[in-house]
TINU-231381 format. One record per residue: residue number from 1; residue in three letters; x, y negated, z negated of N, C-alpha, C in turn; chain. Coordinates in steps of 0.1 Angstrom, whole numbers, plus 5000, padded with zeros to 4 digits. Last residue first. Layout:
BEGIN
i:aa:n_east:n_north:n_up:ca_east:ca_north:ca_up:c_east:c_north:c_up:ch
NUM:ALA:X:Y:Z:X:Y:Z:X:Y:Z:A
...
This chain:
BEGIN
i:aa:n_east:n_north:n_up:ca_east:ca_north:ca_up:c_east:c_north:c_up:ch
125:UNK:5070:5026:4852:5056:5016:4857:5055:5003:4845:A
124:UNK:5099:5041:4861:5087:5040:4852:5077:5026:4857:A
123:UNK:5114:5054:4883:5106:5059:4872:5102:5053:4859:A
122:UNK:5127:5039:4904:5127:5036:4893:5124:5044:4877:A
121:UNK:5105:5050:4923:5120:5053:4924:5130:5049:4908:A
120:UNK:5082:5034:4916:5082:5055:4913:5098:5059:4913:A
119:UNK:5090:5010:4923:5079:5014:4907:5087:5035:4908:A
118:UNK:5092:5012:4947:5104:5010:4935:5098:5014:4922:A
117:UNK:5070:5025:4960:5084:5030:4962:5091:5024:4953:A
116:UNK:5049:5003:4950:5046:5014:4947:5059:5022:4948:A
115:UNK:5058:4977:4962:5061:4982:4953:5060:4994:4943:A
114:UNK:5058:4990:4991:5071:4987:4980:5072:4986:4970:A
113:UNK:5030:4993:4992:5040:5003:4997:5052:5003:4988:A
112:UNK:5021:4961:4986:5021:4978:4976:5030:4989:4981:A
111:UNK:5037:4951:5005:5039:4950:4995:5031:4962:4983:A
110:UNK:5026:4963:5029:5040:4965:5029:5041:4963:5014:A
109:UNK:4994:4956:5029:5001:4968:5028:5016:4970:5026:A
108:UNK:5006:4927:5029:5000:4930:5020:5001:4945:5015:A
107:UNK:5012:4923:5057:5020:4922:5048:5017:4930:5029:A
106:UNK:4990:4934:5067:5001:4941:5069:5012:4936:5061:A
105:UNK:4973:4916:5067:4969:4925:5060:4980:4932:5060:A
104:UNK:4988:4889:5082:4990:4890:5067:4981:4902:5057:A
103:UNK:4985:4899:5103:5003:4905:5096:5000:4900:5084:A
102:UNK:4959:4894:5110:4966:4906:5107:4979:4908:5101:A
101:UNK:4961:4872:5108:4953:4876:5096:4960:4889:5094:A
100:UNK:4975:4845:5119:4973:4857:5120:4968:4869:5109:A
99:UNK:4978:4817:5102:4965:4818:5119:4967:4835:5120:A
98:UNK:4999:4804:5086:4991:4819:5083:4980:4823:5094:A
97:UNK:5004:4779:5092:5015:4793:5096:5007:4806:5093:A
96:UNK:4983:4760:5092:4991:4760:5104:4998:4776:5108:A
95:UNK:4979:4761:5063:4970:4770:5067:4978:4768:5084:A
94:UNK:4999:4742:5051:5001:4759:5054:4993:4762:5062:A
93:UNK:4981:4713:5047:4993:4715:5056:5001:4735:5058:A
92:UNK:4956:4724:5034:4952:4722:5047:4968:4719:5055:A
91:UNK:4950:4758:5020:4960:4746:5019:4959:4739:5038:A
90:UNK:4939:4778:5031:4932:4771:5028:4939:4759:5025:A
89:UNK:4961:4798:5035:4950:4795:5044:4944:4787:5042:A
88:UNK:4980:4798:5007:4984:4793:5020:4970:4786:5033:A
87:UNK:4960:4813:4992:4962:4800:4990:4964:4787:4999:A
86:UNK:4958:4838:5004:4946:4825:5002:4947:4815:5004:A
85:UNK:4986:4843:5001:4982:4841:5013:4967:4833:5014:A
84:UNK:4981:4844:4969:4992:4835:4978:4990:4831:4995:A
83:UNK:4968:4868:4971:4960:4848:4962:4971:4842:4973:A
82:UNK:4975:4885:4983:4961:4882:4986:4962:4869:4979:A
81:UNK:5001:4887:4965:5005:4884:4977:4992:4877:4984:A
80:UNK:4982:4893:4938:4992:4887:4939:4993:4877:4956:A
79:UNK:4979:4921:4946:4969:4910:4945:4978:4893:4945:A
78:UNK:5001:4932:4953:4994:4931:4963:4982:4921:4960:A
77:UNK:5007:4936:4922:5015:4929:4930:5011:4922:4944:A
76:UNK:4989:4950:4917:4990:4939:4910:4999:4929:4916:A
75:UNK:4988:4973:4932:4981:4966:4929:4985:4952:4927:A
74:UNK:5013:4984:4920:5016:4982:4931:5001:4973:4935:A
73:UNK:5004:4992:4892:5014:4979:4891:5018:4974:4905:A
72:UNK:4985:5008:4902:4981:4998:4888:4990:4986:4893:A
71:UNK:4995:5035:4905:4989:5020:4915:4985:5011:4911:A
70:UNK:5011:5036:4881:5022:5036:4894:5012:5024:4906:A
69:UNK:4994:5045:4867:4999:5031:4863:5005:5031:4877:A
68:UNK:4981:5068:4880:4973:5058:4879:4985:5047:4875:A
67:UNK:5007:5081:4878:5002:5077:4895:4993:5068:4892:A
66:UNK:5007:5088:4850:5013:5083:4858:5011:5078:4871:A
65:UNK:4976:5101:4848:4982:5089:4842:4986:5081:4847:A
64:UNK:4966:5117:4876:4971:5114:4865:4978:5100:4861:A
63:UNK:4940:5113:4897:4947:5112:4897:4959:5115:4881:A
62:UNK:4913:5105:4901:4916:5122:4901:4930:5122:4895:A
61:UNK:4913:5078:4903:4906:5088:4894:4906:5100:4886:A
60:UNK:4919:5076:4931:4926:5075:4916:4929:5079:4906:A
59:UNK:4904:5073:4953:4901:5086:4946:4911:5088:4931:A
58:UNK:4910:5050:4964:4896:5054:4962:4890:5062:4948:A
57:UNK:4933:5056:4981:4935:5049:4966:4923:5052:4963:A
56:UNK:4928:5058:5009:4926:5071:4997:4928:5069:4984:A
55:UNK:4934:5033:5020:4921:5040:5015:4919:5053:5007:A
54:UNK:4961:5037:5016:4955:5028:5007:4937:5035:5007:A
53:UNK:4966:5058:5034:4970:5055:5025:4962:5049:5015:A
52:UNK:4953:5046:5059:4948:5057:5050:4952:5064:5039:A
51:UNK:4968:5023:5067:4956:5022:5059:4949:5036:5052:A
50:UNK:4991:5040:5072:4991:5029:5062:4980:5030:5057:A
49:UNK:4980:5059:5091:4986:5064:5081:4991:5053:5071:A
48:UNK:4969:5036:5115:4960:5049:5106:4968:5059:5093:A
47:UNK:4988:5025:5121:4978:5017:5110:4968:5028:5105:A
46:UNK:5006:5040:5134:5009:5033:5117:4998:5025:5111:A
45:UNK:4986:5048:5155:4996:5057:5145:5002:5050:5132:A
44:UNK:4978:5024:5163:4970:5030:5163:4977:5042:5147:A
43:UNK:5005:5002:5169:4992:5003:5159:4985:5008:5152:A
42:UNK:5023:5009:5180:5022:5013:5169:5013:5014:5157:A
41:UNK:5023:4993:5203:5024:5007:5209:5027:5015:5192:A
40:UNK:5012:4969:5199:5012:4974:5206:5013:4991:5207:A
39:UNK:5043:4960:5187:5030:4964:5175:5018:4969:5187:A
38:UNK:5063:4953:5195:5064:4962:5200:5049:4968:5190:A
37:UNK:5076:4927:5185:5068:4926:5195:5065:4940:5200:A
36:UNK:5089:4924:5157:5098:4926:5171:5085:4928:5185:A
35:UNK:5065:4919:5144:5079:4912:5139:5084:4917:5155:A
34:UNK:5048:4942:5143:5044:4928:5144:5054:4919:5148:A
33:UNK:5072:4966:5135:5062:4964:5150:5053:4949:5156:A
32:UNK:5075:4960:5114:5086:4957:5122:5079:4960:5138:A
31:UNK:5051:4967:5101:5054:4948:5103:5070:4945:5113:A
30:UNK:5044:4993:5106:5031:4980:5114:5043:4966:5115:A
29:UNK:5066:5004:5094:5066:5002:5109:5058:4994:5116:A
28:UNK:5056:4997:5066:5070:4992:5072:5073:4993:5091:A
27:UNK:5035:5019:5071:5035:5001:5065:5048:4992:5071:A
26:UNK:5047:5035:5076:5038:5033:5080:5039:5021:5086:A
25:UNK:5060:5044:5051:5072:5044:5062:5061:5037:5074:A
24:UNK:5045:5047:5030:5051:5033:5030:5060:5034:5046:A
23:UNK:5024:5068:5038:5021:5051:5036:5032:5041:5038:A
22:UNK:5041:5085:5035:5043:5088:5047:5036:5070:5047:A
21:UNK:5046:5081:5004:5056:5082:5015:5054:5077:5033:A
20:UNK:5023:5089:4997:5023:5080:4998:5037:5070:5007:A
19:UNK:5021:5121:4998:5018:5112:5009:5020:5097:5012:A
18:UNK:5040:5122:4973:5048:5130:4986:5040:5116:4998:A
17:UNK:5020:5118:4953:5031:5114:4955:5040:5111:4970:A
16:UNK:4996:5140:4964:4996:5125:4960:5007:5116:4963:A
15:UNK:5011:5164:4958:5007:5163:4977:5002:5142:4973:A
14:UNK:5018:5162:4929:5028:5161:4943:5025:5158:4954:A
13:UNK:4993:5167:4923:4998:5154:4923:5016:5151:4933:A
12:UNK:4984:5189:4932:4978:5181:4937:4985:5166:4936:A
11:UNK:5003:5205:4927:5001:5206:4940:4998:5189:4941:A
10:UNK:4997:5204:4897:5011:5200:4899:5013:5201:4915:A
9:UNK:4962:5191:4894:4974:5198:4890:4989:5194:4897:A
8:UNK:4940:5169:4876:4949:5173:4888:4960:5183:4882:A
7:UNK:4910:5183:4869:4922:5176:4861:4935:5177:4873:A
6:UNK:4882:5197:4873:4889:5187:4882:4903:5179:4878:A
5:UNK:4882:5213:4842:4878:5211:4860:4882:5195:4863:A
4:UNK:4903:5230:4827:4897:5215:4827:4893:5211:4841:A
3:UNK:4910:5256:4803:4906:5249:4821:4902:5234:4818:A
2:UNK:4934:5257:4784:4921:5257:4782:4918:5250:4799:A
1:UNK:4962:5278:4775:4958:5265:4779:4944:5265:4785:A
């Protein structure tokens, strides 16, 4: 089999896989921390392993096929959720319930999270 620099290997896309785990348990802790009043004392620790989650999307690229469709479709979903909440904020009778920007970045994170978790649980994209 012939080298291919930088082609991910079977570490690399596992350590890929595996982290995005630690994203979605994250994600899920910012909004039950938003939700039950305890966001305060979870911020710091789930918004740095959510958002660094997502910010390491960046690197894709590196990524294989599958994990590329995998963010592709968790993407698409979270754009999705970004129009809807748009929507909402500018709609002049909604825009009343969306005043928190933050749970609606946190929602947003939750929804790639998940759907990135069913997409892969599922196995296929």
């Amino acid at each position: 089999m012939p080298y291919v620099p930088n082609q991910p290997g079977e570490e690399n896309r596992n350590f890929a896989l595996q982290s995005m785990w630690v994203g979605f348990a994250a994600a899920w802790l910012l909004l039950a921390g938003k939700a039950f009043g305890f966001f305060d004392h979870v911020d710091a620790i789930g918004g740095g392993f959510a958002s660094g989650s997502l910010i390491g999307l960046i690197f894709f690229s590196y990524q294989d096929e599958y994990m590329q469709r995998l963010i592709g479709k968790a993407s698409a979903w979270s754009c999705a959720v970004v129009g809807l909440w748009l929507f909402a904020s500018v709609v002049s009778f909604t825009s009343g319930y969306v005043q928190d920007h933050v749970f609606g970045l946190i929602i947003v994170a939750v929804t790639f999270q998940t759907s990135f978790a069913i997409s892969r649980i599922r196995g296929y994209c």
